[in-house]
C-alpha positions in Angstrom: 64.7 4.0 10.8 61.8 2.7 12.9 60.9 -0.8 12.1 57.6 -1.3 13.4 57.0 -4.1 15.9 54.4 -5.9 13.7 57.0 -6.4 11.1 59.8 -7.4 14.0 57.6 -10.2 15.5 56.8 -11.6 11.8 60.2 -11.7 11.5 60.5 -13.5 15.3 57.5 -15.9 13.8 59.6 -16.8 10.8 62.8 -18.0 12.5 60.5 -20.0 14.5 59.3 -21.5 11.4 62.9 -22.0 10.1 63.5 -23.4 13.5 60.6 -26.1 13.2 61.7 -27.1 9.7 65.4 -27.4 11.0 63.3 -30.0 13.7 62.1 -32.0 11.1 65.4 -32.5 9.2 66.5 -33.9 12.4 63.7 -36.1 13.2 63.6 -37.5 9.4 67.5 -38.3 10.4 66.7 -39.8 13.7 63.5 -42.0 12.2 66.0 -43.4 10.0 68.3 -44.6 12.7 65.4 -45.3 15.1 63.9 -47.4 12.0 67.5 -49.2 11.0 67.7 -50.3 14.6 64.4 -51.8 15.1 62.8 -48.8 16.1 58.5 -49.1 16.1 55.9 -46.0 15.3 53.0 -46.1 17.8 50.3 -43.2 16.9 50.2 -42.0 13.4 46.6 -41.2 13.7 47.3 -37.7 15.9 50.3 -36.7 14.0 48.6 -35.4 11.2 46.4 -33.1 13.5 49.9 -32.2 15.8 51.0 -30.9 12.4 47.9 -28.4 11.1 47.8 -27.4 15.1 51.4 -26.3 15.1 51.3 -24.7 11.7 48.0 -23.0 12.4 49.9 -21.6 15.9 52.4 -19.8 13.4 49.6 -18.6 11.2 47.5 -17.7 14.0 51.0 -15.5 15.1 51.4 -14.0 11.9 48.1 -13.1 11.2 45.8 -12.0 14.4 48.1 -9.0 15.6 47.6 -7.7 11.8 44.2 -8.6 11.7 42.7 -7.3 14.9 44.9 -4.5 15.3 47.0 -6.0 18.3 49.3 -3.6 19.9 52.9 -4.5 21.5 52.8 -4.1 25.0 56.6 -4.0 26.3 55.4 -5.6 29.6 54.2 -8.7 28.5 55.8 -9.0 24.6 59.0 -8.3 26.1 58.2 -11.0 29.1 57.0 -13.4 26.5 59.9 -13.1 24.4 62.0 -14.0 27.2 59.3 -17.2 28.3 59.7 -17.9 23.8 63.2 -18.0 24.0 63.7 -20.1 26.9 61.0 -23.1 25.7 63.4 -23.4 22.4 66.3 -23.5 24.7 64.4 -26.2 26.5 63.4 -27.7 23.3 67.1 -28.2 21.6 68.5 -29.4 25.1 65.7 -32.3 24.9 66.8 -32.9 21.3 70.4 -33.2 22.5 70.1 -35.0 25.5 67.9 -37.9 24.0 70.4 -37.6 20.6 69.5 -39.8 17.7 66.8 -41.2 19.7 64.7 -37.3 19.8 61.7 -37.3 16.8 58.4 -35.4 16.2 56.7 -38.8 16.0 57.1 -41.5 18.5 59.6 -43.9 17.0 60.7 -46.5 20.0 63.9 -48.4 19.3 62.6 -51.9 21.6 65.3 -52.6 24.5 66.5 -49.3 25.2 66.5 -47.5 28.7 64.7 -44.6 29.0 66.4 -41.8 29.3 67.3 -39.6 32.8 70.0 -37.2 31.9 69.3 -33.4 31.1 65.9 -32.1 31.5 64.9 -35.5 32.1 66.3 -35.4 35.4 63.4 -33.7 36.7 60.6 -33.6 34.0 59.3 -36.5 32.7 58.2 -35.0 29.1 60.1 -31.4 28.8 59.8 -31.1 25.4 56.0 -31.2 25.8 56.6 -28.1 28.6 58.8 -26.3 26.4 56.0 -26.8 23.9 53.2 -25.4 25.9 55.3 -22.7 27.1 56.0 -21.5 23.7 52.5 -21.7 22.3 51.1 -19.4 24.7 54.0 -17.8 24.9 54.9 -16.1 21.2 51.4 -15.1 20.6 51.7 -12.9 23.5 54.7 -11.3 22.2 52.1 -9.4 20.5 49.6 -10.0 22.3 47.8 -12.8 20.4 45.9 -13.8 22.8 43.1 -15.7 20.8 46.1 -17.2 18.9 47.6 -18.1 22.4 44.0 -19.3 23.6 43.0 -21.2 21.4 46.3 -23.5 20.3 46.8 -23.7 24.4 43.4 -25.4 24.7 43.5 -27.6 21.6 47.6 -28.5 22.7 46.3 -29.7 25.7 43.8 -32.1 24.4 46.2 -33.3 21.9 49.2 -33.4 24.5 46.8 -36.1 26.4 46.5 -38.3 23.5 50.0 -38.1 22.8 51.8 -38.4 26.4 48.8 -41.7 26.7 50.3 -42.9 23.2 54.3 -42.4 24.1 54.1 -43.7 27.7 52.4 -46.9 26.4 54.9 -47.1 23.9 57.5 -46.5 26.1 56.7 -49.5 28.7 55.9 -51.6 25.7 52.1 -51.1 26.0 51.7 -52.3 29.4 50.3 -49.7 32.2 49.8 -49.6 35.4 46.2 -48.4 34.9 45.2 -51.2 32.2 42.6 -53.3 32.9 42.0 -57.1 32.3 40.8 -57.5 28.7 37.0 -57.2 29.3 37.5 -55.1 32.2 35.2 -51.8 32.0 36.8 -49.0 31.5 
């Protein structure tokens, strides 16, 4: 029986999903230990809009190679594929490395180091590459590329707000480039 590719990479875009859900139960657990040991939430305001974005990539996956008649080209779905699985490798060996201390939101427990083990040897945020990776990457896989377009531009405006909101949470709001109070900007 031929299974035809349209059907395969729903099925691709729907362990993905299971995959982000399974990322949530662990960053409810690890809020809950941030929270019990003093742990602070910087940023609410951009989560909400980090959550339609990411759920509108999945949509955007399941729906444009349907809708606009997208083929599967082995070259690049196949390439992609490769690029897809690697960023969720990336992505569950940040999760592991930083251990109870990993979470969707940005929960700093006050008085701990940061991290430099694992990917974070070398990158400074590589959970934020494996998630730009990925969300150019699985459109492609079936060549999504208004999907893959359109959540790369928006991810990068967002990733700005969000690397800004971590790093000052991270040195306990204090950066190098703040100003004075007063100071122009």
């Amino acid at each position: 029986m031929n299974v035809p590719t349209s059907t395969v990479f729903l099925a691709l875009v729907l362990l993905v999903a299971v995959e982000r859900l399974a990322e949530l139960a662990v960053a409810r657990r690890n809020s809950a230990w941030s929270r019990a040991n003093g742990g602070v939430e910087h940023g609410r305001g951009h989560y909400p809009v980090m959550v339609v974005l990411h759920t509108a990539l999945l949509a955007g996956c399941a729906v444009e190679p349907w809708a606009a008649g997208r083929p599967f080209l082995p070259a690049l779905g196949w390439t992609m594929l490769a690029l897809t699985a690697a960023a969720q490798a990336l992505r569950w060996w940040c999760i592991v490395t930083l251990g109870p201390r990993w979470n969707t939101r940005v929960v700093v427990v006050p008085g701990l180091p940061l991290v430099a083990s694992g990917p974070y040897r070398w990158l400074r945020h590589p959970n934020y590459a494996a998630v730009v990776v990925e969300g150019f990457a699985l459109p492609l896989v079936h060549t999504a590329w208004l999907t893959a377009l359109a959540f790369t531009a928006l991810n990068l405006a967002l990733l700005g707000v969000r690397i800004r909101c971590e790093e000052s949470a991270l040195t306990g709001g204090a950066r190098a480039t703040d100003r004075p109070a007063g100071a122009m900007r």
